[in-house]
Structures are given as C-alpha cells and as structure tokens.
C-alpha positions, 0 to 999 in steps of 0.5 A: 725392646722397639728401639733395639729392634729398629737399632737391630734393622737400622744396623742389618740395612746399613750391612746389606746396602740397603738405605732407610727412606729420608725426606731430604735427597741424598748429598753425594760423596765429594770424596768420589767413589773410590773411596769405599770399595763395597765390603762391609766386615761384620764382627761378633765380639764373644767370649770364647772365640774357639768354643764360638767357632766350632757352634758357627761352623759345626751347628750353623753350617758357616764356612771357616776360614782362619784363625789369627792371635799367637800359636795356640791362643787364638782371639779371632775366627774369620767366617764365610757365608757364601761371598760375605764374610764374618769375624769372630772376635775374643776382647782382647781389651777390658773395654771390649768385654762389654760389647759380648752378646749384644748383636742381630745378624741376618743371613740370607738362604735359599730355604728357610726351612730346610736350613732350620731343619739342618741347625736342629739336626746339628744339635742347634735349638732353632727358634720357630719359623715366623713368616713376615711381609718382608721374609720367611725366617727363624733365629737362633742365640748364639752361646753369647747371646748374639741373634742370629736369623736366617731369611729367604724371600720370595716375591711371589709371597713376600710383599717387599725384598729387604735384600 
C-alpha cells in the first residue's frame, strides 16, 4: 500500500513538473533544451473508452474533446481540464489489458468542495473531503478502477504547494 501510494505521487510530481528532493545536484540536459517542449500527455487505459467518456464528461465535469479509431468503433477519447489534456484509451492489444484500472491522477480546482458537491450532484459517489498539509481534497473511482482526486490548495492553510 506505501510503496503504491509513493509510485502514485512519484508519478502525479513528474505529470506537474514538480522534482523529489535529491542529495546529488541535477546534471543538465546536454541534449539543450529544445528537445522537451513542456507537455505531458497522461493516458487512462479502460475498459469501455465510451461508457468511460460519458462518466468523465457527464459525472466529473471534464471537457471532451474527440474521438479517434475507425467510424463508430472508437478506442481513444482525448479529455480537457482546463489547459491539460487527458486520453482515455480502450487496449487496443492483449498486453494492454492489463495496465486497466491501475492508475492515481490528481486535478487541481478552485474549490475542493464545491467541486464534490457537483460530482455527487451528477450521480458521482465522492469520497469524503480529507484535508492534508499539502491540500484539501476528495477522490472518486472511476468504473476501471483509476483514482481520481481532486485538490485545491491554499497558503493560508495548507503548509506546502505541491503544484
């Protein structure tokens, strides 16, 4: 469960650019800069990419966007919070079947509360909001099984800004 749950954060730090504290200094990219241009595209594996699209946008109040695979089979649904976006993405192989329901993504809103107060609203079952050192916030699971939190911080209660 501890070891998930840092993979989970290890894996959230690297998605918003943050950087876990190191003893040794950082080496440069020799490469230059131009390489990495800033974005990270997250990608949800699930089981029925539609029935997952509708809980994303109808339940969770995420934008979509599109739709991609052949005229009335599709596989991938490219989501919008916001300026990031997100795919959902049906396997399309026997080896992605596995990777279903086995991930933690966290979003950041305005107000934690009235955000879950909206998921349930929408037929969403929101987890209890958990208040932390580093946020305020409340995760619901997807059909798949993928954790889905929302947080917002605030400096005046919240001690350090994971964001």
């Amino acid at each position: 469960m501890f070891r998930s749950r840092v993979s989970a954060w290890l894996v959230v730090m690297c998605l918003f650019g943050m950087q876990p504290a190191r003893a040794e200094p950082v080496q440069e990219n020799k490469e230059g800069s131009d390489v990495f241009l800033g974005q990270v595209k997250p990608v949800l594996y699930v089981a029925d990419v539609e029935k997952s699209q509708a809980f994303y946008a109808e339940v969770l109040g995420f934008e979509f966007m599109a739709w991609a695979g052949e005229a009335g089979d599709p596989y991938y649904a490219e989501m919008r919070a916001g300026p990031l976006r997100f795919g959902l993405h049906e396997p399309r192989k026997p080896a992605e079947r596995s990777r279903v329901g086995k991930q933690r993504l966290y979003f950041r809103v305005s107000d934690a509360r009235a955000h879950r107060e909206r998921v349930i609203a929408r037929g969403g079952e929101a987890g209890e909001i958990e208040e932390t050192d580093w946020m305020t916030m409340f995760s619901v699971v997807d059909r798949d099984g993928h954790e889905i939190t929302f947080a917002e911080t605030d400096p005046k209660r919240h001690k350090i800004d994971p964001w």
